[in-house]
C-alpha positions in Angstrom: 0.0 0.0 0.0 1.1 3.6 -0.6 -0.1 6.3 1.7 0.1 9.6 0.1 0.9 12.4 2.4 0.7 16.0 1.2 1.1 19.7 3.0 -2.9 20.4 3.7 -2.2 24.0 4.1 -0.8 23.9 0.5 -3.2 21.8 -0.9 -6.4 24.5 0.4 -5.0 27.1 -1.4 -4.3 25.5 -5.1 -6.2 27.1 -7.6 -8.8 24.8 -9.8 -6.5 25.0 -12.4 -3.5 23.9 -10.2 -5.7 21.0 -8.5 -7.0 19.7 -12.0 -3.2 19.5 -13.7 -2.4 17.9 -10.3 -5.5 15.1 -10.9 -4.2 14.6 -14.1 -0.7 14.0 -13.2 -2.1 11.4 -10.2 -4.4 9.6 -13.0 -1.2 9.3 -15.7 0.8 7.5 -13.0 -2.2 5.4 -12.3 -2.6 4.4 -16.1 1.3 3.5 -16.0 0.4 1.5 -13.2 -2.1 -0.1 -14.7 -0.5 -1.0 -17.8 2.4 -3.0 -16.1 -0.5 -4.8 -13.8 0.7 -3.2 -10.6 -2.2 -1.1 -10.1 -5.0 -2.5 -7.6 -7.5 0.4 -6.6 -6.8 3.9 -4.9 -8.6 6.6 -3.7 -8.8 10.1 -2.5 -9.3 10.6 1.0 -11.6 13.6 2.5 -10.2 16.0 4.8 -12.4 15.5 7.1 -12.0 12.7 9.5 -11.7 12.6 13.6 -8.5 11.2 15.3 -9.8 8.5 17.8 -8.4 6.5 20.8 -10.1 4.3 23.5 -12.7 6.3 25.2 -12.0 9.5 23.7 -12.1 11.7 20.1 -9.0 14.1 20.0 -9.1 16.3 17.5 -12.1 16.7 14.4 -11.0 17.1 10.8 -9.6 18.3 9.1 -6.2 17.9 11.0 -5.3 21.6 10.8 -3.0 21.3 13.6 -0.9 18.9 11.7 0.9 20.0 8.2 0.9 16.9 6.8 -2.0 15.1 5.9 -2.8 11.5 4.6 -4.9 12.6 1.7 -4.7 9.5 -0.8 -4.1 5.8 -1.1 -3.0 3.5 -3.8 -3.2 -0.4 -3.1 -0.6 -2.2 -5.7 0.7 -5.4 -6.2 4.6 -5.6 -6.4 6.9 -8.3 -6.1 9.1 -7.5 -3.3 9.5 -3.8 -1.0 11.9 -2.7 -3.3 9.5 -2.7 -6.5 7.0 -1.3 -4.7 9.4 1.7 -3.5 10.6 2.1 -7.3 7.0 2.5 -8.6 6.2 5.0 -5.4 8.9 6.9 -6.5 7.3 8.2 -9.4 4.5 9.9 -7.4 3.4 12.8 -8.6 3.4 13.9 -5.0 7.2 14.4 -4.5 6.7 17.5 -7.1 4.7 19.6 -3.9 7.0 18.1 -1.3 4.9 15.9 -0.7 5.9 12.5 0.7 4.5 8.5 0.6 5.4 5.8 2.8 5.1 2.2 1.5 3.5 -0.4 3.9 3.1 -4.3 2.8 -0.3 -5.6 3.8 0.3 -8.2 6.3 -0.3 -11.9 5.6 -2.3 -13.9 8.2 
């Protein structure tokens, strides 16, 4: 799995213009993706969300207090880690200093 993290401040003031070239660079990585059959499903996630632990809810969303936000995800298939860190790499996120972290789903 690749989490997409992005700078929430950043993202709230892009233009239309700026968000839409943005989609489109997220959707051309996708169709590479999916043309080499390591593309599973991903999604956009909203803003807002709450930040929960036992017995109590923290903070609302949107996370304002934090910079970074978790803002996408892309579920893929790769072979090992260090495929699945190659295709992360070409993220369109890395161009708004952006970041991703790559996680294996577990195996039970």
């Amino acid at each position: 799995m690749i989490l997409i993290r992005e700078d929430a401040a950043a993202m709230a003031e892009m233009s239309e213009v700026q968000m839409q070239a943005d989609i489109n660079e997220y959707m051309a990585w996708v169709e590479e993706m999916g043309k080499t059959g390591n593309y599973i499903s991903g999604d956009p996630l909203d803003p807002e969300g709450r930040y929960v632990s036992k017995g109590a809810v923290h903070s609302d969303g949107p996370f304002i207090e934090s910079k970074e936000a978790v803002t996408g995800y892309i579920l893929i298939q790769a072979n090992d880690i260090d495929q699945a860190v190659r295709i992360a790499k070409k993220c369109p996120v890395f161009k708004n200093k952006g970041a991703v972290e790559v996680r294996p789903i577990m195996k039970h």
